[in-house]
C-alpha positions as CSV (number, residue, x, y, z in Angstrom):
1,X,13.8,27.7,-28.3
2,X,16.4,30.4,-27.3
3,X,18.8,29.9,-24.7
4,X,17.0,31.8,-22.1
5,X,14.1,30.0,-22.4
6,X,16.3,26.7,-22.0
7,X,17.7,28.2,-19.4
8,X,14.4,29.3,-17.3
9,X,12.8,25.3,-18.2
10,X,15.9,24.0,-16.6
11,X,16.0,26.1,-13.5
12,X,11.8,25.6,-13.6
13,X,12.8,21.8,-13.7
14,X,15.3,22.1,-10.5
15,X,12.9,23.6,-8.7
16,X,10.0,21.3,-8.9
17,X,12.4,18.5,-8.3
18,X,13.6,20.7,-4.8
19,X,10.2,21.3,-4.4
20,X,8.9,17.9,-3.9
21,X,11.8,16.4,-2.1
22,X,10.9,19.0,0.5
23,X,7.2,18.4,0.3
24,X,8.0,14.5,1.2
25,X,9.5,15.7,4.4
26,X,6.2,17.7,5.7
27,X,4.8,14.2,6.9
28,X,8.0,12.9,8.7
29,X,8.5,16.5,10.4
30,X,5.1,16.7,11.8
31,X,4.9,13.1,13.1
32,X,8.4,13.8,14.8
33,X,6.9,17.1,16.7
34,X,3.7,15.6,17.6
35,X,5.1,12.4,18.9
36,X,7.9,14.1,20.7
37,X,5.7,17.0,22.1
38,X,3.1,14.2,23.3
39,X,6.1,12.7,25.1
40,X,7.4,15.4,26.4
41,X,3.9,16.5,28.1
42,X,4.0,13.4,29.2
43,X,6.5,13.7,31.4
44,X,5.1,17.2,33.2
45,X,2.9,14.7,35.3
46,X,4.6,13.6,38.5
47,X,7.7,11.3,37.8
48,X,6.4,8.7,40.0
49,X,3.0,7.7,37.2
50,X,6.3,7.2,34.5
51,X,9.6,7.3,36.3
52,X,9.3,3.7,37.1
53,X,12.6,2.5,34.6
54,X,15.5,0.8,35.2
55,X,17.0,4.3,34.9
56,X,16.0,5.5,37.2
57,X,15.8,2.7,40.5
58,X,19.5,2.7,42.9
59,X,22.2,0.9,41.4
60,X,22.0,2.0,37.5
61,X,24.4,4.9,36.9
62,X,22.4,7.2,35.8
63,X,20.6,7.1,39.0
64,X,23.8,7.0,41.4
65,X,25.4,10.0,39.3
66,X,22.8,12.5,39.4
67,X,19.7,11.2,41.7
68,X,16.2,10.4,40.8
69,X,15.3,14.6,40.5
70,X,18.4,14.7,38.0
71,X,17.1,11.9,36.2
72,X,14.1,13.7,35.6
73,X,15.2,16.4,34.6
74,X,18.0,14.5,32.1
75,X,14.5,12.9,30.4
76,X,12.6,16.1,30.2
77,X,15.6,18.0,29.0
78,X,15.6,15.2,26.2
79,X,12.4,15.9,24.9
80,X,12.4,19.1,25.2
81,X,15.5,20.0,23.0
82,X,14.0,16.5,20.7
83,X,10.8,18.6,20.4
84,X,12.7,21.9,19.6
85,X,14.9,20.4,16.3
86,X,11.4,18.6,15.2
87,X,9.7,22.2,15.3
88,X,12.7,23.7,13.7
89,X,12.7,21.0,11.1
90,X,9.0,21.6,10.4
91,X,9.3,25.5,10.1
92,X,12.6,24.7,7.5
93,X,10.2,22.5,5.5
94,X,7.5,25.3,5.5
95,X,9.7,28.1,4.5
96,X,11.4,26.1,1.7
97,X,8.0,25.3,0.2
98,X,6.6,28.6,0.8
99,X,8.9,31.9,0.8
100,X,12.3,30.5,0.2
101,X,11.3,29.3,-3.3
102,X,12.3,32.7,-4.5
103,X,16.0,32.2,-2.8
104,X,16.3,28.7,-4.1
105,X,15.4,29.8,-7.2
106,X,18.4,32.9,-7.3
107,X,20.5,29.6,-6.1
108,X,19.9,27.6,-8.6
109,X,19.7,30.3,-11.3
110,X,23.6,31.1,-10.3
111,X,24.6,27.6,-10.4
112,X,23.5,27.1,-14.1
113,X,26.5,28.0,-15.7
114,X,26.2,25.9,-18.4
115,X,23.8,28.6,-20.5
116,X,25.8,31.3,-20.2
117,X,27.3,32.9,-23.1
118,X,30.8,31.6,-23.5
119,X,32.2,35.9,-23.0
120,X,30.1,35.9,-19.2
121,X,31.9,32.2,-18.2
């Protein structure tokens, strides 16, 4: 075996291990954007069917500081940026697995220094 060829198994090796830690996050980032987009559309219907929280009755501070319509919009503002990061997190995990191989790959290729000739160190 030549020293390229080590080189390429190792970098082959690196990837596939990159590869499937990434592939165990497809799961976990979909559950995350469905369950906090279901939320989230949950809380378009009017705030009385699910405003009904300790949160958001007088006397609890969130309440008294910025009303029940402030409340509100505290919650849906919430999900909404909750359901944002899970949909970014999703599309990461998709582009890692798909077109970014070729960049991890360059990555990981540069990192290896350890096969180099001793003269390219």
């Amino acid at each position: 075996m030549k020293l390229a060829e080590a080189k390429q198994r190792a970098i082959d090796t690196e990837l596939r291990s990159f590869r499937d830690r990434r592939a165990r996050d497809i799961l976990p980032a979909l559950v995350a954007l469905l369950g906090s987009g279901v939320l989230l559309l949950s809380t378009v219907a009017d705030p009385g069917d699910w405003a009904k929280g300790d949160f958001f009755k007088p006397g609890h501070a969130l309440h008294d500081t910025l009303g029940l319509a402030g409340a509100v919009l505290l919650i849906r503002g919430a999900l909404a940026v909750l359901t944002l990061l899970s949909l970014a997190w999703l599309v990461r995990v998709i582009r890692d697995l798909t077109w970014g191989l070729a960049a991890k790959r360059a990555d990981i290729a540069a990192g290896m220094r350890t096969f180099d000739p001793p003269d390219q160190r």
